[in-house]
C-alpha positions as CSV (number, residue, x, y, z in Angstrom):
1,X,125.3,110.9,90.5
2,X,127.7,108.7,88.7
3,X,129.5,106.3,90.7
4,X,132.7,107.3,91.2
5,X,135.7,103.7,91.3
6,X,137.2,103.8,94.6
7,X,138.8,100.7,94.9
8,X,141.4,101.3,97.2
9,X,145.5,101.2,96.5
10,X,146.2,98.2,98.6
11,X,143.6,96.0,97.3
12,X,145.3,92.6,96.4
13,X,145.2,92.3,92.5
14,X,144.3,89.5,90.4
15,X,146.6,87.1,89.3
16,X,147.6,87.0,85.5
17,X,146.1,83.6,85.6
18,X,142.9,84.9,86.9
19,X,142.1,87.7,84.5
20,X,140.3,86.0,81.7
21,X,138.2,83.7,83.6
22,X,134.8,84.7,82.8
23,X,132.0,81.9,81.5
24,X,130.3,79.5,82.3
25,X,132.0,75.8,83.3
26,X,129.6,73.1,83.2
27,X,129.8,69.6,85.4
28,X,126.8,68.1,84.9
29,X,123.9,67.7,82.3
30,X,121.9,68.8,84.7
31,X,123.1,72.3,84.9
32,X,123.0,72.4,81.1
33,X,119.3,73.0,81.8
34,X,119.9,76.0,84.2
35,X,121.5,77.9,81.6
36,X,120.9,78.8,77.8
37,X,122.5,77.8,74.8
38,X,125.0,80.6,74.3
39,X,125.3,81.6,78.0
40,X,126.5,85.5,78.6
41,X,128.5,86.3,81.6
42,X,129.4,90.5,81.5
43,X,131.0,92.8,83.7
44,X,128.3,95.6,84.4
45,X,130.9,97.9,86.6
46,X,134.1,98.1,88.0
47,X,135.4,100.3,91.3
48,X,134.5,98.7,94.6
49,X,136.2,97.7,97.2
50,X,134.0,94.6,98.5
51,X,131.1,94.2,96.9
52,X,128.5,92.6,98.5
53,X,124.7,92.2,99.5
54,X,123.0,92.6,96.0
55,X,118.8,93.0,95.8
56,X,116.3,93.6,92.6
57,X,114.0,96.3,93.2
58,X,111.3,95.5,91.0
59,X,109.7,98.8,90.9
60,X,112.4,100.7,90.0
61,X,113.8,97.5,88.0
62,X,117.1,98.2,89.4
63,X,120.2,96.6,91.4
64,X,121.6,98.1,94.6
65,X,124.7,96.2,96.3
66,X,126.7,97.9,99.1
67,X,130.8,99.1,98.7
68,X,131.1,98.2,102.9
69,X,134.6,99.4,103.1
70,X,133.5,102.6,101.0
71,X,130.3,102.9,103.5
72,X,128.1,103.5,100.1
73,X,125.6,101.2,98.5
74,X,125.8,101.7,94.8
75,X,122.5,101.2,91.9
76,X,122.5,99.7,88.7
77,X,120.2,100.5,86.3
78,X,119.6,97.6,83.2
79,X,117.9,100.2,81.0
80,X,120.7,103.0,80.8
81,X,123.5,100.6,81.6
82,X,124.6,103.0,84.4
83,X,126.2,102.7,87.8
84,X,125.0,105.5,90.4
85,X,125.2,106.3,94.6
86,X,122.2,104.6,96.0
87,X,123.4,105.8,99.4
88,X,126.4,107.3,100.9
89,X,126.9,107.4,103.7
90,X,125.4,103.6,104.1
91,X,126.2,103.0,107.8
92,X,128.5,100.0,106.3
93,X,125.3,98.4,105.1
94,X,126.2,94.6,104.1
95,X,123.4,92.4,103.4
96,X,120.0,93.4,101.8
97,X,116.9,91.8,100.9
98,X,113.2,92.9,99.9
99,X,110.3,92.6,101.6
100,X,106.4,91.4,100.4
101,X,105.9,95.3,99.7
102,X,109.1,95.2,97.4
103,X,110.9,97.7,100.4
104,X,114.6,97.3,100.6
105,X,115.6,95.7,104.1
106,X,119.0,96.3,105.0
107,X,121.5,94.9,107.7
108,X,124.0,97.8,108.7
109,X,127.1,97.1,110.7
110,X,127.3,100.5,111.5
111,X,124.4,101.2,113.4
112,X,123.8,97.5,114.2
113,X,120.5,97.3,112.7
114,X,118.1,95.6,110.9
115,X,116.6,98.6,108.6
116,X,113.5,99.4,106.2
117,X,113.6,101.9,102.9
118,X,110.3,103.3,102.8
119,X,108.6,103.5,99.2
120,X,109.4,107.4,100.0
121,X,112.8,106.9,100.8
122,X,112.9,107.6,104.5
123,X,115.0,104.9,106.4
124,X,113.2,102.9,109.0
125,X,115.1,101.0,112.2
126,X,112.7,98.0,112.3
127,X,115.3,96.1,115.2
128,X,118.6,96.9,116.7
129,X,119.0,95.3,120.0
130,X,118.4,92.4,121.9
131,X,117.2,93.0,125.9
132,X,119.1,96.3,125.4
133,X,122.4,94.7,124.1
134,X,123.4,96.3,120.7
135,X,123.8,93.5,118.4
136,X,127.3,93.0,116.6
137,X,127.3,93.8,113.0
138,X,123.9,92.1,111.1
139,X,125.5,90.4,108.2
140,X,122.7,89.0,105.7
141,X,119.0,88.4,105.7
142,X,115.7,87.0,104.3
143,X,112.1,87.4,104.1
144,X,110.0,85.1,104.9
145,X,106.4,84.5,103.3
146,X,104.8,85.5,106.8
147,X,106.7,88.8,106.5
148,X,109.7,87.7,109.1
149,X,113.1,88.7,108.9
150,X,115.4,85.9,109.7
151,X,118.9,87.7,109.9
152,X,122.7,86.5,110.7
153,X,124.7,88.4,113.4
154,X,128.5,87.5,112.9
155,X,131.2,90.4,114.5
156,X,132.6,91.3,111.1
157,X,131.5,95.0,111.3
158,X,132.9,95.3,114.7
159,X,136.7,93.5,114.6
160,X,137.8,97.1,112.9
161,X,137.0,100.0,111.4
162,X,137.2,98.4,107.9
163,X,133.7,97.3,107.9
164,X,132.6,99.7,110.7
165,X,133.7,100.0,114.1
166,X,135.6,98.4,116.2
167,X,134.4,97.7,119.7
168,X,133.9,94.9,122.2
169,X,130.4,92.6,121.5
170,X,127.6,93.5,123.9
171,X,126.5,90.1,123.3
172,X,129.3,88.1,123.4
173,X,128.0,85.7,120.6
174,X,126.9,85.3,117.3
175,X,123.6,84.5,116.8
176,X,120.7,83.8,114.6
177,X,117.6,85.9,114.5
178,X,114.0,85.7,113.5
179,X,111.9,88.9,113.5
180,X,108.5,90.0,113.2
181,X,107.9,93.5,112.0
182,X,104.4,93.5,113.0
183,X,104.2,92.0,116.6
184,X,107.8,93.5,117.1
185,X,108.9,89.4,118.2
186,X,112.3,88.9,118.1
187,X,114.1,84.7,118.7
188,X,117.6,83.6,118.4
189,X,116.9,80.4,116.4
190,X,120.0,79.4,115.9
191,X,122.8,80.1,118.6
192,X,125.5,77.1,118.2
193,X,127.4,78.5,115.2
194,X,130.7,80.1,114.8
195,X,129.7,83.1,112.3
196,X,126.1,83.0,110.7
197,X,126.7,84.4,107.7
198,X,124.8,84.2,104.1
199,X,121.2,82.8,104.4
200,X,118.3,81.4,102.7
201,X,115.2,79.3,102.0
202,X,114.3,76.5,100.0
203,X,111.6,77.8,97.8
204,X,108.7,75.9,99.7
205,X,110.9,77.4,102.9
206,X,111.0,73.9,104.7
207,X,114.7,74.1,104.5
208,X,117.0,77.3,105.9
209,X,120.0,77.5,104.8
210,X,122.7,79.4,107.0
211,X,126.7,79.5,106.2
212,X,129.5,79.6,108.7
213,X,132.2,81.5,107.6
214,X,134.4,81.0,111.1
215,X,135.9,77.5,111.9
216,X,135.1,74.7,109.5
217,X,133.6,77.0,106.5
218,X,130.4,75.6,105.8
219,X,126.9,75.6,105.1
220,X,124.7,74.4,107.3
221,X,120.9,73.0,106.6
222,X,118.0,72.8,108.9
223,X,114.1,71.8,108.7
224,X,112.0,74.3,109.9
225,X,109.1,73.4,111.2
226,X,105.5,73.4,110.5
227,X,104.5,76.8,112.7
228,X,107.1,77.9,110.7
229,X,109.2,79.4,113.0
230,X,111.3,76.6,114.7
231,X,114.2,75.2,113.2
232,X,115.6,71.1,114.1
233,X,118.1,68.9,112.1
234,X,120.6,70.6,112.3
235,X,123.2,68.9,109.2
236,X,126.3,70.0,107.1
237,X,124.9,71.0,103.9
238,X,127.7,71.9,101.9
239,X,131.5,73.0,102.3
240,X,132.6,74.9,99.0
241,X,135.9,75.1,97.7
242,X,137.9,77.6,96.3
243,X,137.0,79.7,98.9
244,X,134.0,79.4,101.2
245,X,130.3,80.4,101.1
246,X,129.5,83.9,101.9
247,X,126.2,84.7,100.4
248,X,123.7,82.2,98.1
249,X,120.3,82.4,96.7
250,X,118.1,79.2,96.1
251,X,116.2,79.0,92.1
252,X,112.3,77.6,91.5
253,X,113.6,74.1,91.8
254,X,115.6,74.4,94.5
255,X,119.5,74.6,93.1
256,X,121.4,76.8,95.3
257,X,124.0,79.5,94.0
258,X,126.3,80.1,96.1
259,X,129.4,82.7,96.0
260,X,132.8,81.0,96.5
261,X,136.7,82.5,95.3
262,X,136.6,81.7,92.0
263,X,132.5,82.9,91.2
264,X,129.5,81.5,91.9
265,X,128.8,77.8,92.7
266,X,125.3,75.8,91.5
267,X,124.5,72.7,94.0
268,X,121.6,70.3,93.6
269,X,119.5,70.4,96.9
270,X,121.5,67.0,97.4
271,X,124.7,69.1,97.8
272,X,125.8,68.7,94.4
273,X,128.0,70.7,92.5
274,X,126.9,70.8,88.8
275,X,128.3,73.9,87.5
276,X,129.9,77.2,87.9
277,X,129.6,81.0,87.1
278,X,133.2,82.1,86.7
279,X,134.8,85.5,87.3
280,X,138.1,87.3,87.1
281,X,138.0,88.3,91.0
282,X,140.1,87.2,93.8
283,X,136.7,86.1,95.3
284,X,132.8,86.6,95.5
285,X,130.4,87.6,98.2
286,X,126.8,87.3,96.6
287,X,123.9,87.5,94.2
288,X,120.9,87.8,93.3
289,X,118.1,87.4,90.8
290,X,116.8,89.9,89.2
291,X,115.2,91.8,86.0
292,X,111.4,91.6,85.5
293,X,111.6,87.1,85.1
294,X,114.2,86.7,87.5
295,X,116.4,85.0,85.3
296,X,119.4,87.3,85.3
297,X,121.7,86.3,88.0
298,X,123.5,89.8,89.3
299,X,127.0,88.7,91.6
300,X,128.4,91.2,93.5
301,X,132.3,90.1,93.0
302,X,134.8,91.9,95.1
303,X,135.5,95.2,93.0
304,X,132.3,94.1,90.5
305,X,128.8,93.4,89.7
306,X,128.4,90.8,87.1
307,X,126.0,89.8,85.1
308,X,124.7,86.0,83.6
309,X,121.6,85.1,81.8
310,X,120.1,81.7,83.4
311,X,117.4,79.0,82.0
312,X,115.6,79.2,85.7
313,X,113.5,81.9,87.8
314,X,115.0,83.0,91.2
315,X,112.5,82.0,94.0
316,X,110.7,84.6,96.1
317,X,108.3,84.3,99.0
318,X,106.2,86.1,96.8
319,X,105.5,83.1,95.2
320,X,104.0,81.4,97.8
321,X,102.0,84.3,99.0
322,X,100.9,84.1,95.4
323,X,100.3,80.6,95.4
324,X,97.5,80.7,98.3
């Protein structure tokens, strides 16, 4: 079924001075190198009312992002160029990752869960609780190369019925998580932060990276360390302006591109900004690589998904399972 554009009749709407931004700006030579020569930035579909949490499914070799206010993930196909219902209703799904099986891994405000699409479809609750408390609203994830989810757990999905709905924390924090589908394990790792939100890896995974939307609006770095489940050093990585971080994913070498208002953000693993993605939103909430090299960079930009070429492979923890 054809996507139908349900952007809703109060959404704010882009300033005149907004509407034909779309490009690349570069800063630095160095991000002349992530992109090609005649760079192509493209609006793949319009009609959503917060676009956010896009994944590649190699299989299909499409793109699935979620509509949370519209509780409905939507599907892009590259082939046919057409937008379609993934899944509606989506239990406000948010964030979304794949796993080393290439299932989709989903966090739902809705029903508070951390959740698996099997390769026949059927929806599996891998984790939705800790010590019988229901956790807030899981925001955003990642997969690990030992097969661990490491997920945020900010109160977005629970402040109103926007986003889900609206109750009192069972928790009465925000936390982040680590766990493992096969021995069922499940650690907060990280437990001083306003809201966890967007998250990530280096791509030899010695480095998380984990943004605060609440309070000072950053993005903070730690080492993990070497059983590969502990986390120390904890050090401002990044604050990002226009806007804040929301969602990022980290290339081969290590650049991290990170959603912020005015599109998406490249920063050096030393925190520097060399370049931009821009788009004609009010602001940006993720991306993703994707396509069979992992060089098209798919943002999910409040009513839009976007498309841009790059120069440089998204990293996977594929690759290191590969690589051994």
């Amino acid at each position: 079924m054809l996507a139908e554009p349900k952007i809703f009749p109060t959404h704010q709407p882009v300033p005149e001075d907004i509407l034909g931004r779309i490009g690349v700006e570069s800063l630095d030579p160095r991000f002349d190198e992530l992109i090609p020569e005649n760079p192509d930035v493209k609006r793949l579909w319009r009609g959503a009312e917060w676009s956010e949490g896009a994944a590649y499914l190699p299989r299909q070799d499409v793109v699935v992002w979620s509509d949370i206010p519209n509780n409905r993930m939507l599907q892009y196909d590259p082939k046919s160029g057409e937008t379609t219902v993934f899944r509606e209703p989506s239990y406000f799904t948010n964030g979304n990752y794949i796993d080393l099986e290439d299932r989709l891994v989903s966090a739902q405000h809705l029903a508070h869960r951390i959740a698996r699409t099997e390769h026949d479809g059927t929806v599996t609750t891998l984790v939705d609780n800790i010590d019988g408390k229901r956790f807030n609203s899981p925001n955003d994830l990642v997969v690990k190369s030992d097969g661990t989810i490491w997920f945020t757990d900010p109160p977005y999905g629970i402040l109103s019925n926007r986003e889900g709905e609206q109750r009192d924390s069972d928790i009465g924090a925000n936390y982040v998580y680590r766990f493992d589908p096969e021995t069922k394990e499940l650690a907060i790792v990280v437990d001083d932060m306003n809201r966890p939100n967007g998250i990530a890896f280096s791509p030899d995974e010695k480095i998380l990276y984990v943004a605060d939307t609440g309070g000072d609006k950053d993005v903070q770095a730690f080492d993990v360390g070497n059983d590969g489940r502990s986390l120390s050093n904890k050090r401002l990585f990044s604050q990002i302006s226009p806007g804040a971080t929301d969602g990022f994913r980290c290339d081969v070498k290590g650049n991290i591109w990170t959603s912020a208002a005015d599109g998406i953000q490249c920063l050096t693993p030393d925190a520097e900004l060399i370049g931009k993605i821009l788009i004609p939103e009010n602001r940006c909430a993720n991306c993703v690589f994707g396509d069979e090299d992992f060089m098209t960079l798919y943002i999910a930009g409040d009513t839009s998904l976007y498309s841009a070429r790059l120069a440089v492979r998204g990293a996977r923890p594929h690759d290191l399972v590969e690589s051994t």
